[in-house]
NUFI-368801 format. One record per atom (N, C-alpha, C): residue number from 0; atom name; x, y, z. Coordinates in steps of 0.02 Angstrom, whole numbers, plus 50000, padded with zeros to 5 digits. Atoms other than C-alpha are relative to their C-alpha. Example, Ala and Ser with C-alpha at 12.3 -4.5 7.8 and 13.67 -1.06 7.14 Angstrom:
BEGIN
     i   at       u       v       w
     0    N   50045   49941   50000
     0   CA   50615   49775   50390
     0    C   50045   50060   50000
     1    N   49958   49941   49997
     1   CA   50684   49947   50357
     1    C   49961   50055   50037
END
This chain:
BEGIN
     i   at       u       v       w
     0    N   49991   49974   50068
     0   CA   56534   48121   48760
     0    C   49933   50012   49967
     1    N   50072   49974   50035
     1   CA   56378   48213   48658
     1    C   50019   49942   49935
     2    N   50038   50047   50056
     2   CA   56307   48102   48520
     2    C   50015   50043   49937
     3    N   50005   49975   50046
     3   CA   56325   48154   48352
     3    C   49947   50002   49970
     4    N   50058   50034   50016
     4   CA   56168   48168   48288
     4    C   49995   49995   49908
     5    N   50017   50002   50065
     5   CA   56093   48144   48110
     5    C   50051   49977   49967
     6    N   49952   50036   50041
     6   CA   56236   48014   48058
     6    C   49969   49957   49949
     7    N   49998   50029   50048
     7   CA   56224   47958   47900
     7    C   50051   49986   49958
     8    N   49937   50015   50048
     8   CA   56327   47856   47772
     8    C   49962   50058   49915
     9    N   49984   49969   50075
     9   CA   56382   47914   47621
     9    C   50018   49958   49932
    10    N   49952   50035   50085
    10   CA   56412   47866   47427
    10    C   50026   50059   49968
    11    N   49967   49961   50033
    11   CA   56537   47924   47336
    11    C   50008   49997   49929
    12    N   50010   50013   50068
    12   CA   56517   47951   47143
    12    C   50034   50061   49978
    13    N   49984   49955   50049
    13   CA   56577   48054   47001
    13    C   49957   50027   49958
    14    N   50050   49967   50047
    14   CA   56464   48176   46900
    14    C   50025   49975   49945
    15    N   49993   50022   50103
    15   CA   56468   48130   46690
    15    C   49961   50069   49994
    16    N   50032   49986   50020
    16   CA   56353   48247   46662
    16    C   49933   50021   49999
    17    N   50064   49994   49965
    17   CA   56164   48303   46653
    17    C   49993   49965   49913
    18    N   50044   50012   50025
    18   CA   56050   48241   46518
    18    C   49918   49987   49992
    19    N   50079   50024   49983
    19   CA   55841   48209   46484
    19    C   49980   49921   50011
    20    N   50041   50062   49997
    20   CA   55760   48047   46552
    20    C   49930   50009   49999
    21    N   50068   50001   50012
    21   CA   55594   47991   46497
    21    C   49972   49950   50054
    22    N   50058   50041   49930
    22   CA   55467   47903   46639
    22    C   49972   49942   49961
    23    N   50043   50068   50027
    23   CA   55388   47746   46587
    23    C   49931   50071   49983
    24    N   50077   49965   50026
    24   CA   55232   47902   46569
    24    C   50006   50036   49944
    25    N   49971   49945   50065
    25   CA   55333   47980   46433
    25    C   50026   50048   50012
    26    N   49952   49905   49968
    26   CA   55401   48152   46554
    26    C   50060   49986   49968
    27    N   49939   49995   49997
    27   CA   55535   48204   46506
    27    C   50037   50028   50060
    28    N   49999   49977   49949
    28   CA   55641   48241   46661
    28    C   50081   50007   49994
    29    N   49937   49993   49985
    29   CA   55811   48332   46689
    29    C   50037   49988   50042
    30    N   49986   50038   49950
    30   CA   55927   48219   46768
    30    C   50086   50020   49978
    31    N   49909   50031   49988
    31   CA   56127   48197   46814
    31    C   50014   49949   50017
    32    N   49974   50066   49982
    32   CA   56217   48052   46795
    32    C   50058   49993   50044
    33    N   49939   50008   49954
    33   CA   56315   48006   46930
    33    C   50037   49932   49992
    34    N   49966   50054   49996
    34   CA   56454   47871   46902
    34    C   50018   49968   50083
    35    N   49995   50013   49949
    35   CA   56448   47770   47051
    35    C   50079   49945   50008
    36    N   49952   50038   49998
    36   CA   56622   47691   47102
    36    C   50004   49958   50068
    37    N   50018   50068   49936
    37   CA   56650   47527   47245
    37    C   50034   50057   50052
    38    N   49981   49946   49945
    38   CA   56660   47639   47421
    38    C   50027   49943   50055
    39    N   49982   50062   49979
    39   CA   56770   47529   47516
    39    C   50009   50052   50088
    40    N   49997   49966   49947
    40   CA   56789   47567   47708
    40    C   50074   50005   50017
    41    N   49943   49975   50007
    41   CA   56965   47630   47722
    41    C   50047   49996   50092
    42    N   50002   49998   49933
    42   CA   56964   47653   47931
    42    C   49966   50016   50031
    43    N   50058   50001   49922
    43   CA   56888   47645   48097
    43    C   50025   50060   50024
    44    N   49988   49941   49943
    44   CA   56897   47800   48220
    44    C   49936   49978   50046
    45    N   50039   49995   49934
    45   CA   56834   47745   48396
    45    C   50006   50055   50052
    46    N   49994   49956   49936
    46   CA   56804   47856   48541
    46    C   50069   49974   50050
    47    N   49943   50029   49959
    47   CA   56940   47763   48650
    47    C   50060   50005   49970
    48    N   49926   49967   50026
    48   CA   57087   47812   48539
    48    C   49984   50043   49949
    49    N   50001   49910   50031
    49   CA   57023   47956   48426
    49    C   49971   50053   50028
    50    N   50061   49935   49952
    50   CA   56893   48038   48544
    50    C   49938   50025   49957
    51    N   50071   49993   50036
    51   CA   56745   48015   48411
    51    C   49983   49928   49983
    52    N   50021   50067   50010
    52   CA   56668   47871   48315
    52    C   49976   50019   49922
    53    N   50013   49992   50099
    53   CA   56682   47881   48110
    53    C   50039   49951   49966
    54    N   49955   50040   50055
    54   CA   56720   47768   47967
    54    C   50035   50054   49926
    55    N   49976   49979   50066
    55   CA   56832   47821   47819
    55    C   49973   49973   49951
    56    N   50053   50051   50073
    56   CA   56751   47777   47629
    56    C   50078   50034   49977
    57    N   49950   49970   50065
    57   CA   56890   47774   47495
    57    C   49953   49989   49959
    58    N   50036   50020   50076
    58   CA   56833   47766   47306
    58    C   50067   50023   49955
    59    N   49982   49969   50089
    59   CA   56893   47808   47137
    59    C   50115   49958   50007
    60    N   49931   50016   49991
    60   CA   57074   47706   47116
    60    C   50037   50033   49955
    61    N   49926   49961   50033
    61   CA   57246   47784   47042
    61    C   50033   49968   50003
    62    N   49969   50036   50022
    62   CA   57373   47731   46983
    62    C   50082   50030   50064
    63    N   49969   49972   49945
    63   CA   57524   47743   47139
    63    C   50025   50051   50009
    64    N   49933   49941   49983
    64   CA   57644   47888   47087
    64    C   49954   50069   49996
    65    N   50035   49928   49989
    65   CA   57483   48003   47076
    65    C   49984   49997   50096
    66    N   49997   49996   49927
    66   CA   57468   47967   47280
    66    C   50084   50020   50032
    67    N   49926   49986   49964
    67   CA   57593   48022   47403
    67    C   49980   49942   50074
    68    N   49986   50057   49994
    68   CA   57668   47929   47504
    68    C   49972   49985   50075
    69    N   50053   50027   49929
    69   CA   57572   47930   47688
    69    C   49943   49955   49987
    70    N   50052   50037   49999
    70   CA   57414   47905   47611
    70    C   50022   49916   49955
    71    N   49995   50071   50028
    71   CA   57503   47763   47491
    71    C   50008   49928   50084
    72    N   49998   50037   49944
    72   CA   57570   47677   47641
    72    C   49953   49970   50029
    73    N   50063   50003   49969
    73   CA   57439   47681   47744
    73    C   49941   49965   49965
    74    N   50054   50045   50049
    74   CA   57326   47597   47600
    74    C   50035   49925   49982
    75    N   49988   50070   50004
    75   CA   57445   47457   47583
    75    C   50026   49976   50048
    76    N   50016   50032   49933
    76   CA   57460   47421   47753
    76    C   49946   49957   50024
    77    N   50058   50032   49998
    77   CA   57293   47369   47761
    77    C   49975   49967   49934
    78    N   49987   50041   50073
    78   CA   57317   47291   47575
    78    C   49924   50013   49970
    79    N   50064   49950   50015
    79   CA   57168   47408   47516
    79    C   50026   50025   49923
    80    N   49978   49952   50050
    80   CA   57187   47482   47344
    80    C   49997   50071   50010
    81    N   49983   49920   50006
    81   CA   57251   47647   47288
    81    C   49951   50034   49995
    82    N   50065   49946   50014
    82   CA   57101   47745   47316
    82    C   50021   50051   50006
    83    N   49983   49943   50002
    83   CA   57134   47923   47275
    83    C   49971   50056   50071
    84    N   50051   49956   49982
    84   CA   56969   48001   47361
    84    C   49984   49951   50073
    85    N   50019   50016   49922
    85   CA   56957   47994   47571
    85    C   49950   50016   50017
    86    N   50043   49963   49972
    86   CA   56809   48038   47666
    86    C   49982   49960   50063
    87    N   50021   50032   49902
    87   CA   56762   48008   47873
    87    C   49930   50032   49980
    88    N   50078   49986   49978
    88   CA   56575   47999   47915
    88    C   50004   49977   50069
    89    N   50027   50001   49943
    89   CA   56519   48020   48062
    89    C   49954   49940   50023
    90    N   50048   50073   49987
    90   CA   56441   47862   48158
    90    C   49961   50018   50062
    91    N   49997   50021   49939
    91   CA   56352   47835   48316
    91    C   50058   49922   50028
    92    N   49949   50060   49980
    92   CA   56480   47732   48427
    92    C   49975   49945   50003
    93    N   50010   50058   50001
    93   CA   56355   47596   48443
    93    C   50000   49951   49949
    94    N   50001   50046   50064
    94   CA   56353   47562   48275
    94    C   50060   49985   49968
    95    N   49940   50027   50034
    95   CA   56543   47533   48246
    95    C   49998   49923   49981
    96    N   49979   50083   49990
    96   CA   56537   47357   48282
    96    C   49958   49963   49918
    97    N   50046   50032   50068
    97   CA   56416   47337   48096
    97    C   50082   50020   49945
    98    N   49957   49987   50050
    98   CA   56592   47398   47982
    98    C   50069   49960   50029
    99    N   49959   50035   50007
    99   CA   56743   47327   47949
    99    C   50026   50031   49958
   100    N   49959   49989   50071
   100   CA   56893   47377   47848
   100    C   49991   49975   49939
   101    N   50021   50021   50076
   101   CA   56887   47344   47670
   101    C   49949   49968   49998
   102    N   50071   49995   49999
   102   CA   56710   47319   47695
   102    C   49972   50013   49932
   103    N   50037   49961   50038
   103   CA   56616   47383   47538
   103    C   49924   50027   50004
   104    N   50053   49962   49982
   104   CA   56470   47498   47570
   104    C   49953   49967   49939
   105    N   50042   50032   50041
   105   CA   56303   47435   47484
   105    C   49958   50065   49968
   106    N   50017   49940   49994
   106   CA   56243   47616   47404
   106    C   49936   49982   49967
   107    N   50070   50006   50013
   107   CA   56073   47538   47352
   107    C   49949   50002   50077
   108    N   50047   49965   49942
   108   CA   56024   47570   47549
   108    C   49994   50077   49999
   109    N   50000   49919   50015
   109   CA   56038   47763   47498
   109    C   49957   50029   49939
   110    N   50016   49973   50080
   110   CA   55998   47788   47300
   110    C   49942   49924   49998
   111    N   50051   50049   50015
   111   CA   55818   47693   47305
   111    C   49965   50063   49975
   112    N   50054   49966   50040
   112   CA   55710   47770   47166
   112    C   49956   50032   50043
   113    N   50062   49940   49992
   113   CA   55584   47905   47193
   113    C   50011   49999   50076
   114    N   49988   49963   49921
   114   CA   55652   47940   47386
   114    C   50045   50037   49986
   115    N   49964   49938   50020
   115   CA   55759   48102   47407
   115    C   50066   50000   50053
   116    N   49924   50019   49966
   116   CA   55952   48130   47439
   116    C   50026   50065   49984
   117    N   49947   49952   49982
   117   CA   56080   48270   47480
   117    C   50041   50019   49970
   118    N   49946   49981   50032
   118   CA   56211   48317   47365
   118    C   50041   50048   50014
   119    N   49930   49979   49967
   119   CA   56382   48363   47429
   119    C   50061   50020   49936
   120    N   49937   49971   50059
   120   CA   56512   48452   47294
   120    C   50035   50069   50002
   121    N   49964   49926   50018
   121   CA   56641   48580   47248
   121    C   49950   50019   49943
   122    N   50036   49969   50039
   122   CA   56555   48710   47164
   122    C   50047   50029   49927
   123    N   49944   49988   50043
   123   CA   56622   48781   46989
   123    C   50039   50073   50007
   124    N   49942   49930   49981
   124   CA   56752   48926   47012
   124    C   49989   50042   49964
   125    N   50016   49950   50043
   125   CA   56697   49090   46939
   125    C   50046   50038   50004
   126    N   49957   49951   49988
   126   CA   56863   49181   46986
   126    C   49973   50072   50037
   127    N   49986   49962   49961
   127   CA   56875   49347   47059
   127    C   49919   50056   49964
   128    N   50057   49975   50034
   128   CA   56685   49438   47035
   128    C   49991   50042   50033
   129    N   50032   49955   50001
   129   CA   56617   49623   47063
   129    C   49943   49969   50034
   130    N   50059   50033   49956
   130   CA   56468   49654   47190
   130    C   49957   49987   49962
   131    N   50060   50008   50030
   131   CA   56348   49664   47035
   131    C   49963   49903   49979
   132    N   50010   50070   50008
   132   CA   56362   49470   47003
   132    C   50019   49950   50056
   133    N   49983   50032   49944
   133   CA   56419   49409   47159
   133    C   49946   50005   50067
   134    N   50038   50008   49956
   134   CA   56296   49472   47261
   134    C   49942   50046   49994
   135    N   50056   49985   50002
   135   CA   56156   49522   47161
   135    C   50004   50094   50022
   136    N   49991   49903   49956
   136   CA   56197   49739   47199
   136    C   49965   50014   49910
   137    N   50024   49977   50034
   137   CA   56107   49850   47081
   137    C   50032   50037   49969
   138    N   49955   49967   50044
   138   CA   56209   49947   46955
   138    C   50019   50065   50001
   139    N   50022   49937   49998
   139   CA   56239   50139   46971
   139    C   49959   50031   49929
   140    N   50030   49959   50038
   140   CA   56175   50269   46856
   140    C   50042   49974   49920
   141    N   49957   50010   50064
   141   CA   56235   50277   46654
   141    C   49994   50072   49984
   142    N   50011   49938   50028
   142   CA   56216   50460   46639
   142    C   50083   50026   50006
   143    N   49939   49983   50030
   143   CA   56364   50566   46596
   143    C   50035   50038   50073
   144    N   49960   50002   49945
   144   CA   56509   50571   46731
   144    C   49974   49952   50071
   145    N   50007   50024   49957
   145   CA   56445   50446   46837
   145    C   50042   49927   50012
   146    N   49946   50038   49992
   146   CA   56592   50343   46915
   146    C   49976   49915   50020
   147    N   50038   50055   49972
   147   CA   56473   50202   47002
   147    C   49978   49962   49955
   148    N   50055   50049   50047
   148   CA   56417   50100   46859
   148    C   49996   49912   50019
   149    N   50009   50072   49976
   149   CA   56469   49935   46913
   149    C   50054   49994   50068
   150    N   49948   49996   49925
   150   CA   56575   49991   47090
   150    C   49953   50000   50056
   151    N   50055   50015   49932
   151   CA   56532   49937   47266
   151    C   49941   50071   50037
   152    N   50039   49959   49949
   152   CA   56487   50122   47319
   152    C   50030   50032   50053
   153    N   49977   50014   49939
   153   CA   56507   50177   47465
   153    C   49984   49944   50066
   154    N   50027   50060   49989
   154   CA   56539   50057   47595
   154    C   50008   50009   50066
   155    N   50002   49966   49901
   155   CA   56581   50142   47783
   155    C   49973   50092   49996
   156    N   50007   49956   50012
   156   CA   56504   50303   47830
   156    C   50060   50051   50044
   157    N   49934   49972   49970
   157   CA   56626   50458   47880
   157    C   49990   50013   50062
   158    N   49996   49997   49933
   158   CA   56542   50489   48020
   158    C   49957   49944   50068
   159    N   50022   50067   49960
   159   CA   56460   50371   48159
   159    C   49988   49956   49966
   160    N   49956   50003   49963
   160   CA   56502   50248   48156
   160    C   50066   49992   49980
   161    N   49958   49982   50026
   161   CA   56631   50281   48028
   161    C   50055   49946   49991
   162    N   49951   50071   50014
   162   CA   56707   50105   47990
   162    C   49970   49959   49984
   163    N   50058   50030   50050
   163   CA   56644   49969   47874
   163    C   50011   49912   50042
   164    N   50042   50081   49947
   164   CA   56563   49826   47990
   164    C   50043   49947   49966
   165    N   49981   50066   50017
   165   CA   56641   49651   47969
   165    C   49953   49950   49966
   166    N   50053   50013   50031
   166   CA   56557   49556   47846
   166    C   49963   50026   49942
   167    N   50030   49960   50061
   167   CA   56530   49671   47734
   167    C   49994   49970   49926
   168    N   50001   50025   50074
   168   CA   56465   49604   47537
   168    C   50055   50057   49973
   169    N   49922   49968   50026
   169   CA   56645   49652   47469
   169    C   50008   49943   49917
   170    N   49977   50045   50061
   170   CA   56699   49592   47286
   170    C   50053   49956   50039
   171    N   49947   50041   49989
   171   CA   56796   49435   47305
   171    C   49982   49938   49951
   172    N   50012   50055   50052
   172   CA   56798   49261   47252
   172    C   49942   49946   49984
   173    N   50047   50016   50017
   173   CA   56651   49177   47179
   173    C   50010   49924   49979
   174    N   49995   50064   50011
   174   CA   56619   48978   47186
   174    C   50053   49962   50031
   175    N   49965   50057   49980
   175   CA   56740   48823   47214
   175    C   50007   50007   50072
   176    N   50004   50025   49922
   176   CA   56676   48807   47397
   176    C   49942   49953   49995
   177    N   50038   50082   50002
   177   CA   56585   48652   47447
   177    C   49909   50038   50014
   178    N   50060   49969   49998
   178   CA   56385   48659   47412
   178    C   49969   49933   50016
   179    N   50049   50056   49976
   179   CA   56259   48550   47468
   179    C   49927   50009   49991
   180    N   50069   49987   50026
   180   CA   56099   48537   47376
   180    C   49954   49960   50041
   181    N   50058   50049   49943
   181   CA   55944   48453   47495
   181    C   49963   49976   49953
   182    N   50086   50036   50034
   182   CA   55800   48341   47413
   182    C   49997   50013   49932
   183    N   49974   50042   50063
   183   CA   55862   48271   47255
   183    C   49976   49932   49984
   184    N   50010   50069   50018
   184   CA   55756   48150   47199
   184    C   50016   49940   49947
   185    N   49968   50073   50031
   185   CA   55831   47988   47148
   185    C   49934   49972   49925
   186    N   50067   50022   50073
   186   CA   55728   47929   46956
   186    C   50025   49951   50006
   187    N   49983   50086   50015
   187   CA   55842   47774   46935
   187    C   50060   49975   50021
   188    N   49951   49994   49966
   188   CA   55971   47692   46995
   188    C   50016   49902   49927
   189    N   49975   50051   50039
   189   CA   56080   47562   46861
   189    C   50040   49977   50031
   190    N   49936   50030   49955
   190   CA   56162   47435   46966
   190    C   50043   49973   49950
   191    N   49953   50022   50039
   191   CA   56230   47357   46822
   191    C   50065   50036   49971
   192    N   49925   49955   50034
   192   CA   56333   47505   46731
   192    C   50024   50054   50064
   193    N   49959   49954   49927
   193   CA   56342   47585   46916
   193    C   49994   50068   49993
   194    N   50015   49921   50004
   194   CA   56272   47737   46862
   194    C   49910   50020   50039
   195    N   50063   49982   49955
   195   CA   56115   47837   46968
   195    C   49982   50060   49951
   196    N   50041   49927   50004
   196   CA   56002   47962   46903
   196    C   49966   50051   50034
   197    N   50021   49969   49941
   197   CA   55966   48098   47004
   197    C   49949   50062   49968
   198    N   50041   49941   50016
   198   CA   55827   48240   46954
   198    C   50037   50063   50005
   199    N   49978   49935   49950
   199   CA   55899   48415   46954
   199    C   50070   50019   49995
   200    N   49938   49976   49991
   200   CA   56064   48486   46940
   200    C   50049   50000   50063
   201    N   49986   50015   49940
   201   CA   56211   48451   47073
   201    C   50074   50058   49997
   202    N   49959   49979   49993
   202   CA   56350   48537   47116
   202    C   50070   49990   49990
   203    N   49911   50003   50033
   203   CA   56545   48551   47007
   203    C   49980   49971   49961
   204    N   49999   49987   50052
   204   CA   56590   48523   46859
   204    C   50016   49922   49984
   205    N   49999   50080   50003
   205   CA   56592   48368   46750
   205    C   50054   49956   50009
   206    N   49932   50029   49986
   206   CA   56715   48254   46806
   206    C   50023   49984   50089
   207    N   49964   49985   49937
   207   CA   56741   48302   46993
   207    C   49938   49950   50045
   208    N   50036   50021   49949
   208   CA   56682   48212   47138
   208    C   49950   50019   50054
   209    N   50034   49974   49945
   209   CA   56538   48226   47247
   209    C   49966   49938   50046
   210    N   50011   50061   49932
   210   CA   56456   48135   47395
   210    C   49922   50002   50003
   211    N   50077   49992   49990
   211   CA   56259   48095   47414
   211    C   50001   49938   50060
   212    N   50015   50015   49936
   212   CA   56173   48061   47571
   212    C   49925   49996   50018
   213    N   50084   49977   49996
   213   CA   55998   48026   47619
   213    C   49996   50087   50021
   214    N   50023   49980   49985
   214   CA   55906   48155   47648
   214    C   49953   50004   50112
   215    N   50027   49993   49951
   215   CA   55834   48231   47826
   215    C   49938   50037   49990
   216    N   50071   49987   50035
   216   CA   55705   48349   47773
   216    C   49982   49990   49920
   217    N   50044   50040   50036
   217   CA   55585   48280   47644
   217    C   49926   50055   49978
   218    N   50062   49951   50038
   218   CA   55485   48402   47528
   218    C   49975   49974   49913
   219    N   49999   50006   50077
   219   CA   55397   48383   47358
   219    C   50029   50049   49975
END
């Protein structure tokens, strides 16, 4: 079986918001607060009966009749609270034997000040957008009878090879697919109210869940 490489854990938090933090030097610095909630380990997946090697993280609890009823089950089988929010990470197999069900993940080995981390989120949903804002296309003319002002154009030619390639930048739908911002540096991390500050803007909207992860490449 190939290795998975570049396994890393995950924390799972909730955006609040962005706001300014000041540095002990006086900066002011634009940060998001991430509400951090307890990431409990939910399940094992070994190679010998799943054919990989990942732990599940729950977070964020609900109240039962917003769950259905597999995942309820299945959470009080293992007498786990109602965590709403699932997620499998990827392990190396040697390192199963360090987790344990209802485990709780320690997310101060991840979110340590001034080192840099990954941000994993739904993006916000712009509905149904024209090529001019979707993909950056240049506008037609504004002079008198000109039909192109904000239309794709043409987009296959009639003759060779006379059919419009796959792939083509086509109006469609803009946002709520998953984004992943790289090298996000961590300013502070409040173990007490369980909230992290992260430099930088992250991905979806306030309220919704996202996932941070160390970092692999490492830039100022």
């Amino acid at each position: 079986m190939t290795k998975v490489a570049h396994t890393r854990e995950e924390v799972i938090g909730k955006k609040l918001g962005m706001m300014q933090h000041f540095t002990s030097e006086g900066e002011a610095v634009p940060v998001t607060v991430i509400e951090l909630s307890e990431n409990i380990i939910t399940d094992i997946k070994t190679p010998e009966k799943h054919g990989y090697a990942a732990i599940q993280v729950g977070s964020f609890t609900k109240k039962e009749k917003a769950l259905n009823k597999p995942k309820l089950g299945n959470l009080k089988k293992k007498n786990l609270p109602t965590l709403s929010f699932l997620k499998e990470v990827r392990i190396q197999p040697e390192e199963l034997k360090n987790y344990k069900i209802a485990e709780k993940l320690d997310p101060t080995k991840i979110l340590v000040p001034n080192e840099y981390v990954d941000v994993i989120g739904i993006s916000i949903g712009k509905g149904f957008q024209g090529m001019v804002r979707l993909h950056n296309k240049s506008r037609g003319f504004k002079s008198h009878g000109s039909k192109s002002y904000r239309g794709p154009g043409s987009i296959g030619g009639h003759t060779f090879p006379g059919r419009v390639f796959p792939g083509k930048n086509m109006p469609s739908r803009m946002g709520n697919e998953q984004v992943c911002v790289k090298n996000l540096k961590v300013v502070e991390l409040d173990k007490d109210k369980g909230l992290v500050f992260i430099k930088g803007a992250v991905p979806g909207k306030e309220g919704s869940v996202i996932r941070i992860r160390q970092s692999i490449k490492k830039w100022n």
